[in-house]
N, C-alpha and C positions, 0 to 999 in steps of 0.2 A: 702536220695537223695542229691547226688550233688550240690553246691551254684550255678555253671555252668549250670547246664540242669534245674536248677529250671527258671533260667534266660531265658535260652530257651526259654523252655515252656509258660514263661510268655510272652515275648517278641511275641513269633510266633502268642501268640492266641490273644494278642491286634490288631498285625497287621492284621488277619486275620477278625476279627472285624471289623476292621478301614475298609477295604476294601468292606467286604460285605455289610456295613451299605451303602459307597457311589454309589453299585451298587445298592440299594435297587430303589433308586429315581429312577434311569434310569428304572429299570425293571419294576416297577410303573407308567412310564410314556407312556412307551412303548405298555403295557398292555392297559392300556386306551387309547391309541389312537388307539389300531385295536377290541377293542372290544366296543366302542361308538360312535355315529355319530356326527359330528360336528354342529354344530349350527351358523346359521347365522339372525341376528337382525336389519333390519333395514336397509340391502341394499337398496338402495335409487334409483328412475329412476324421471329424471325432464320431466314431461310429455311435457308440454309449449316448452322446450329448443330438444328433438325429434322428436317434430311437429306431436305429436300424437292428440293435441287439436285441434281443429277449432277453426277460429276467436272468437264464440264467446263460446267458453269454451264447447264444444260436443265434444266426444271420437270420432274420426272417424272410423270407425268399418271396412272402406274399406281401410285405410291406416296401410301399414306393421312395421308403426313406434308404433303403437296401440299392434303388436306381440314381447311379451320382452322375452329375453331368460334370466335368472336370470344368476350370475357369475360362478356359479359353479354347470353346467348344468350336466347331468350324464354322462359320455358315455362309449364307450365298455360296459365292463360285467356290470358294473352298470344301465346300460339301462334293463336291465332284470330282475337280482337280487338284486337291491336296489334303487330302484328310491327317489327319494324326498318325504318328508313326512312332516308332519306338515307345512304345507300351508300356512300363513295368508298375508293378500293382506289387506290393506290402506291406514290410513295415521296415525296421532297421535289421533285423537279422534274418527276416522272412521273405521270399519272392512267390509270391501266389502263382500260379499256376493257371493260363489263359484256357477257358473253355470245359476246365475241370472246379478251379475255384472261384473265378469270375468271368464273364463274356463281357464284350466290350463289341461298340459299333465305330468305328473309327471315323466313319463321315459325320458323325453327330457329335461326338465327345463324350455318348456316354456308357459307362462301365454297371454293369450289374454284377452285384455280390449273389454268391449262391453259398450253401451251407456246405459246408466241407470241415472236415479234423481242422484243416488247416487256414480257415476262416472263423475259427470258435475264437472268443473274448479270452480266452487263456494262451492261445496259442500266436494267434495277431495281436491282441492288445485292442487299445480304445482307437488308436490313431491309423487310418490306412491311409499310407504315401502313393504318390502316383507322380512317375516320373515319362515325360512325353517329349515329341518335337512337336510345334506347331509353325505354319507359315502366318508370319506377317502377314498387312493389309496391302504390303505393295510388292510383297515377294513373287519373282518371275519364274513361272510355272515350266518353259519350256527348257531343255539343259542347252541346248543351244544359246540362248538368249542368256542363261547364266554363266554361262563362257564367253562369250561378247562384253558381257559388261566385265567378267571377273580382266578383261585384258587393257581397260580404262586406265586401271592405273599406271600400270606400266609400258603405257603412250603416254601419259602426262609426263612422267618422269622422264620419257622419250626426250619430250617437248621444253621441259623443264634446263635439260642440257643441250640442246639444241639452243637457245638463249643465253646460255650462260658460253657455248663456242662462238656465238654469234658476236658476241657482247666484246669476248677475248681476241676475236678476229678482228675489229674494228679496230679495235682498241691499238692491237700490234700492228696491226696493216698499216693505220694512219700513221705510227710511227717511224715505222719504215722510211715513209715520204717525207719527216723531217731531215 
């Protein structure tokens, strides 16, 4: 073989390395984000500063300030096929109580405060946390389709070394035949 085409070949199959490695992240990131749902910890609503409390610290049950729509409420096709999951409603040392302390409609995003011991200003506090999943805008609904793609990467990295045998075989082969 040639000192020339040895250099080629070398040459071609680093860059082609170099380049698949840097897609690798992106296609990895990519992946994860339409096949996981995102998570949100701790969004925060100041009960007191909404005017959801009464003077003296009762959830007003008849006030719409009491009705929280969390940030990233679902809508269009997520109202159907992917509503909000994992639910938790408190504070820091408190977990409210689904259906007793608060109701929540999971296709909408939103949670209603009701009057409870355990929704009083002394006992929650000012601040009620709301911790959720939500799907992204381009997150795939079917588990099928999430397992198809979750197998992306590791065909690239298939492919990845499949290139770099390629590369090594040329390379030895032609040497052979000097």
């Amino acid at each position: 073989m040639e000192k020339d085409n040895t250099l080629k070949v070398l040459v071609t199959t680093f860059v082609v390395l170099l380049l698949a490695i840097a897609f690798l992240s992106s296609i990895a990131t990519q992946t994860t984000n339409t096949t996981s749902l995102s998570v949100v910890t701790d969004e925060t609503t100041d009960l007191s500063a909404n005017g959801c409390l009464t003077a003296d610290g009762q959830v007003n049950e008849s006030s719409d300030n009491c009705v929280l729509t969390v940030t990233n409420a679902p809508t269009g096709w997520k109202q159907v096929e992917c509503p909000l999951t994992s639910i938790v409603v408190g504070n820091d040392t408190t977990e409210l109580t689904l259906d007793t302390d608060y109701t929540v409609v999971a296709s909408t995003g939103v949670i209603t405060l009701l009057n409870t011991t355990e929704t009083e200003n002394g006992t929650i506090g000012n601040d009620l946390l709301v911790d959720y999943e939500y799907c992204g805008d381009n997150y795939v609904t079917s588990s099928w389709g999430r397992t198809l793609l979750g197998t992306n990467v590791g065909l690239y990295a298939i492919a990845i070394l499949a290139v770099v045998i390629l590369g090594l075989y040329l390379l030895l082969g032609k040497r052979d035949d000097d």
